[in-house]
C-alpha positions, 0 to 999 in steps of 0.5 A: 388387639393384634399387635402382640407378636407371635412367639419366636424361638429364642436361641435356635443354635449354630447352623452347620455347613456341609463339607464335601462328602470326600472329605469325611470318606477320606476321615473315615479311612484315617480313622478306620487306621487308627483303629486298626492300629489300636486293634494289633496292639492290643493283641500284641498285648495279650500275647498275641492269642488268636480268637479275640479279633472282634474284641480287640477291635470293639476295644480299639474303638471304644478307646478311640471314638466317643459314643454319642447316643443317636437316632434317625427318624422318617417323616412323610417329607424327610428324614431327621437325625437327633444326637445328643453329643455330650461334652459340648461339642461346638459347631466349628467341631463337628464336620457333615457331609450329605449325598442323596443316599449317605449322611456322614457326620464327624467331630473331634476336640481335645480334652484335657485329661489328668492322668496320675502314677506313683510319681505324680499327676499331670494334664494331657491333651487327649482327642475325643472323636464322634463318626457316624455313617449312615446309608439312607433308605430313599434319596434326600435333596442335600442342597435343601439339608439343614444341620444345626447344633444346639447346646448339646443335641445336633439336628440334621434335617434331610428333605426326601427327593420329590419326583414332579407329578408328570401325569398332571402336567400332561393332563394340563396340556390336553386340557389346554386344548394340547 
């Protein structure tokens, strides 16, 4: 009998909205800042001993975004970006922005941190941040671009740009009688 249903996919997750690429460009600035900022400080901190600058920055960097195991993929019809955001992000967290040959990707939330002395213990809100840019190899169409978070994994699927077959369009006019 047919009238069984074929099985659909429970829970798909959260579709994400793109925002307009200026936005996380202006973000990637603020942050490249902060960073920097991180970066002398931590040479002050040391003495201000020259020959550490990568160090100082590779460590300002860890403190001040979250890693987040990520790939992108390429198929025959687009490229597909998985990352596992652990922490649980949630859709209104994460930011992107798509541009024929730019995917940039932004999140931030606060975590509420115990931090302990000699004196005590108590609770701070800290800021965990993901950013990612990736430049793609071969333009992507971003009006058909999907990002969706689900639980964990955020999947950001990215049509390739197909070039019409201009030559079968004129094989159709000369056969047409054209």
């Amino acid at each position: 009998m047919r009238d069984k249903l074929a099985p659909q996919r429970h829970d798909l997750g959260t579709q994400i909205k793109p925002v307009p690429a200026h936005v996380l460009v202006d973000r990637i600035n603020e942050v490249h800042d902060m960073i920097a900022r991180r970066a002398y400080e931590i040479f002050e901190s040391r003495g201000r001993v020259d020959g550490h600058v990568l160090e100082d920055w590779e460590q300002a960097e860890s403190e001040l975004l979250h890693s987040c195991r990520h790939d992108v993929k390429e198929s025959a019809e687009a490229f597909v970006l998985h990352a596992e955001l652990r922490g649980t992000f949630t859709a209104d967290q994460i930011s992107f922005s798509i541009e024929p040959r730019r995917l940039i990707v932004s999140g931030e939330r606060e975590l509420n941190v115990l931090c302990g002395d000699s004196k005590g213990t108590h609770s701070e809100l800290r800021p965990q941040r993901i950013l990612r840019l990736h430049n793609l190899p071969m333009d992507v169409d971003p009006s058909k671009t999907i990002a969706m978070l689900q639980g964990e994994t955020l999947e950001i699927v990215m049509p390739k740009v197909t070039i019409a077959n201009s030559s079968g369009i004129k094989a159709e006019a000369v056969s047409a009688g054209g």
